[in-house]
N, C-alpha and C positions, 0 to 999 in steps of 0.2 A: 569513558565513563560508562559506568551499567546505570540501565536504567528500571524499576523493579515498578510495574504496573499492577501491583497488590497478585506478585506471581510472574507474570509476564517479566521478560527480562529481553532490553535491545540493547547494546552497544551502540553509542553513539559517541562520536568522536569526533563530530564537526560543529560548524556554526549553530545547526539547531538544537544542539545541548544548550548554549548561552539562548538562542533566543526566546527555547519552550521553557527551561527553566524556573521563570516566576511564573507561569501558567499553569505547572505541575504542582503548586501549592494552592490555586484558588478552587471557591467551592464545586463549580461545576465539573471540572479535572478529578477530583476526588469522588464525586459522585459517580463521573464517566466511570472509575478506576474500579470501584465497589459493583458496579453493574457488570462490567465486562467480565469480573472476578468470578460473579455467582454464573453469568453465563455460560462460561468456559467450564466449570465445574457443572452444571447441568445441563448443557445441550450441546450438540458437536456446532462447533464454530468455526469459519475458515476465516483468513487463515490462520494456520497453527498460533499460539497467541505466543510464540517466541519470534514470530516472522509480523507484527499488528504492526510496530515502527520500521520497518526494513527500510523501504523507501528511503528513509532519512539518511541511510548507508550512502546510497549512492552519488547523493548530491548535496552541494554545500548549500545557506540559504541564499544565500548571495547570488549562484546562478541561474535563479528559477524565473522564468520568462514568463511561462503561463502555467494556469491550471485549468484543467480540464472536471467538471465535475458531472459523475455518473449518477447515474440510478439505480443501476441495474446490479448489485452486486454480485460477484461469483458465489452459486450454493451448490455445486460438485467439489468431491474432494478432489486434490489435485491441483486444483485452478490457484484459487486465491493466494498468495505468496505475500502479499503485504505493497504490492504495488499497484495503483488502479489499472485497470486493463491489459495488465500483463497474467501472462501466464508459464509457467516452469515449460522448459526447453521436452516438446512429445507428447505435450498436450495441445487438441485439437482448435487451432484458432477460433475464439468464442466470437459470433455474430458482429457486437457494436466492435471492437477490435478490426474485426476487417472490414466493417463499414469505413472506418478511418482510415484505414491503410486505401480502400479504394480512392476516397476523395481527395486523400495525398497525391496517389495517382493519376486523378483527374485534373488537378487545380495545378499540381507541380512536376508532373513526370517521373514522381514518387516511383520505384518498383517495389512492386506487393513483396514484403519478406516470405518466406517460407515455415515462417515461426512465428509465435508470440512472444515470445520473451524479450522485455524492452529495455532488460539493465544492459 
């Protein structure tokens, strides 16, 4: 299915087309839609607004354990990709990113990757 964010456009071909579906019609979803619309059209935005659902790409709903929620959003270009705390493969692991990767390391005997990129 494409999905057309007043512009923005993701493929999405999994469980969360069925389950954002009726969400994508209520008032605040179209409000979200019209705000991102003018924002992308007047301020540079990351990430690119063809990559805003990516995430959705890689995982069905069904297998989602946790969520992690940030603060910190990426505002370099480059960085933001449509996934929280990753970043595209030669760009410089961003701070809270290898924060996490140390405590993996600490708590689980995680090895720190050598990249960010978490698809």
């Amino acid at each position: 299915m494409i999905f057309y964010i007043r512009g923005a456009s993701t493929v999405m071909g999994n469980q969360w087309t069925e389950w954002l579906h009726q969400e994508w019609k209520k008032e605040y979803f179209l409000k979200l839609s019209k705000f991102l619309k003018n924002a992308y059209e007047t301020k540079e935005i990351y990430p690119p607004k063809q990559q805003v659902f990516s995430a959705f790409q890689h995982c069905d709903y069904s297998d989602i354990k946790v969520v992690i929620l940030g603060q910190d959003p990426y505002h370099q270009k480059g960085q933001a990709h449509g996934l929280c705390f990753s970043v595209n493969p030669g760009v410089k692991i961003p701070p809270s990113l290898l924060n996490m990767y140390k405590e993996l390391q600490t708590e689980y005997g995680y090895p720190i990757p050598n990249n960010g990129y978490l698809v």
